[in-house]
C-alpha positions in Angstrom: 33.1 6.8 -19.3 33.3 9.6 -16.6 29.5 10.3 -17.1 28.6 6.5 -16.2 31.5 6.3 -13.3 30.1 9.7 -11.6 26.5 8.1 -12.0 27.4 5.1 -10.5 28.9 7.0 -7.6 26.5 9.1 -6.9 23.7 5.9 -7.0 25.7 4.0 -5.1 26.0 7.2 -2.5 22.5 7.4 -2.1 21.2 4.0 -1.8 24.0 3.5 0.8 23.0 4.9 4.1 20.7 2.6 6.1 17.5 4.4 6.1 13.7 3.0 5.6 14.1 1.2 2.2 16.9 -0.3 3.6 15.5 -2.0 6.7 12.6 -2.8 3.8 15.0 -4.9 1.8 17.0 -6.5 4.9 13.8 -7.5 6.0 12.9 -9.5 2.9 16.3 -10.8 2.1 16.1 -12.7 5.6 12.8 -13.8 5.7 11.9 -14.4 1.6 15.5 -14.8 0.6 17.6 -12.9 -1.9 15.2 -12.6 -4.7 12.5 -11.0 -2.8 15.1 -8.7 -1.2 16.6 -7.6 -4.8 13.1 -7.1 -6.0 12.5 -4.5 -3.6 15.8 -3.0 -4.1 14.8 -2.8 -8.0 12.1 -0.6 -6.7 14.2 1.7 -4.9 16.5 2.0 -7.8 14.3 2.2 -10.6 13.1 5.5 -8.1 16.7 6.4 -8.4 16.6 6.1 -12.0 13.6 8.6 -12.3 15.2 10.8 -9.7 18.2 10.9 -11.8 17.0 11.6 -14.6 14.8 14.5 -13.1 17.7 15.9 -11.7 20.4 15.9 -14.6 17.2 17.4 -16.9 16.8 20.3 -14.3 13.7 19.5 -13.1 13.4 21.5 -9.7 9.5 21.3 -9.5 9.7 17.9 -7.2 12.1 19.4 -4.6 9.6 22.2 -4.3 6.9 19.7 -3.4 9.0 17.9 -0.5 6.1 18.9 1.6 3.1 16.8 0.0 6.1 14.2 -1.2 6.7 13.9 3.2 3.6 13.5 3.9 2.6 10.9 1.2 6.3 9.0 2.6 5.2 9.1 6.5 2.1 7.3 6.1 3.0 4.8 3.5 6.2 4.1 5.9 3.2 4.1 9.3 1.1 1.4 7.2 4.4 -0.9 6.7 5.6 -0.2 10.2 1.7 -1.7 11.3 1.9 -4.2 9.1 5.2 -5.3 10.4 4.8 -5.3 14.0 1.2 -7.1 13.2 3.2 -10.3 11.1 4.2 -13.5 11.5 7.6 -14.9 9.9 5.4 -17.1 8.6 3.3 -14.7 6.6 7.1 -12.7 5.3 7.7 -16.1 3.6 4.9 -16.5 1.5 5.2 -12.7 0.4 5.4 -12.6 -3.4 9.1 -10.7 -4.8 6.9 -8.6 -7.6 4.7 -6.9 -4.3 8.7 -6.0 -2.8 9.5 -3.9 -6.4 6.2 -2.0 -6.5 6.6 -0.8 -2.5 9.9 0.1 -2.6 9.6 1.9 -5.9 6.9 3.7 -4.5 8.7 4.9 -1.0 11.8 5.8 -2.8 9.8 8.2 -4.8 8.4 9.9 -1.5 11.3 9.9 0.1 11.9 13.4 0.5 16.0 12.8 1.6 15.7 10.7 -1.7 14.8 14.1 -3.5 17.0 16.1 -1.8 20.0 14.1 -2.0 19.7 13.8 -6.0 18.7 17.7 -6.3 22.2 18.6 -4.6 24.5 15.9 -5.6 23.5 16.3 -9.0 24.0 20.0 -8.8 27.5 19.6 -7.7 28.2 17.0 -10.7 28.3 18.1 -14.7 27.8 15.2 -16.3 29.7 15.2 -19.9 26.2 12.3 -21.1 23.4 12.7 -19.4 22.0 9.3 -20.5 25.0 7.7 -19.1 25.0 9.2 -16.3 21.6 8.2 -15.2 22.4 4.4 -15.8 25.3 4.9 -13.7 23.2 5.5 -11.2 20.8 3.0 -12.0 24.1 0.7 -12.0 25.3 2.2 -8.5 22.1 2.0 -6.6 21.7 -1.5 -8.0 25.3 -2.6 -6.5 24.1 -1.9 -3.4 20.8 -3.6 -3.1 22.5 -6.5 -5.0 25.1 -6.1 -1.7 22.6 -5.4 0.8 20.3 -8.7 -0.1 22.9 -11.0 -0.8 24.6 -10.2 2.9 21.3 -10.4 5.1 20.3 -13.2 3.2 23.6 -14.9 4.2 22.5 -14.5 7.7 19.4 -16.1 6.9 19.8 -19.1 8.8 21.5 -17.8 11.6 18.3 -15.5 12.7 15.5 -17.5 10.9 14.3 -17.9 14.8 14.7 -14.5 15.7 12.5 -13.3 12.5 9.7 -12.4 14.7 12.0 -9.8 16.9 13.4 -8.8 13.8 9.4 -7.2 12.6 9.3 -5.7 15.5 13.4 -3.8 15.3 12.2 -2.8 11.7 8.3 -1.8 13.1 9.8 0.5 15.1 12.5 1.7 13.2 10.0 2.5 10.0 7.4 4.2 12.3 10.6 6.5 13.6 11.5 7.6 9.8 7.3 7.8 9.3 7.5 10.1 12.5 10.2 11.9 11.1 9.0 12.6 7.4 5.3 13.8 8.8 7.7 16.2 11.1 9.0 17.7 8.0 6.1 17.9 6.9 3.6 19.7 9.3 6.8 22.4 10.6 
């Protein structure tokens, strides 16, 4: 039971901080509503679930490669910045959950904070079972995209006509974390 309660910390640590999947998921909570927000919050902890796993088997190799990994993140995270200064509210409604899960999944995996964060949280934890500590952290991370979606998603219908200022807020905000993973990657 410690194994899964540590896991679930630790996911629930990471997913936490407001950083670019976050804004991803706020985003689609208050524009699709709460399934397409908790579809892309899947994403990001299914990544977590990989990342987990990676770390509690010792795998170091990925944390070595936060170099390619950063620049991968930066331009997926430029694209989605383009793409959401450039639409309508209109066009967030229509956007299907499944496309949300597939993103997200894929952005969490080049995160390189993402990497980073498991490799040293993970080294500071000894997990008594590994495999319940990874679905702790499945079951962590997933807590707080279950959180996350179902609170901007309550404030749906407060900024419905705001939507359009809210792109551009997250625009901006995903081409500054973009900027900032293409810094780590070309000093």
């Amino acid at each position: 039971m410690n194994s899964i309660l540590q896991g679930a910390w630790l996911g629930f640590s990471i997913a936490a901080p407001v950083g670019p999947i976050g804004v991803l998921v706020m985003k689609r909570s208050l524009a699709s509503g709460f399934r397409a927000g908790l579809a892309s919050g899947t994403g990001a902890a299914l990544a977590d679930l990989i990342y987990g796993a990676l770390a509690v088997a010792g795998v170091t190799l990925v944390a070595q490669q936060a170099r390619a990994v950063a620049l991968i993140g930066g331009l997926i995270l430029f694209y989605l910045a383009w793409k959401s200064w450039r639409e309508t509210p209109a066009a967030d409604a229509s956007a299907p959950a499944a496309g949300g899960l597939g993103q997200t999944f894929l952005l969490t995996l080049s995160n390189p904070m993402t990497i980073l964060s498991f490799a040293a949280l993970v080294a500071s934890v000894a997990p008594d079972s590994p495999a319940w500590f990874v679905a702790g952290v499945f079951s962590g991370s997933m807590l707080w995209w279950v959180m996350l979606s179902a609170g901007a998603t309550s404030l749906r219908g407060l900024l419905r006509e705001r939507l359009r200022v809210l792109n551009r807020i997250a625009a901006v905000t995903l081409a500054a974390f973009a900027a900032r993973a293409l810094w780590l990657y070309f000093r």
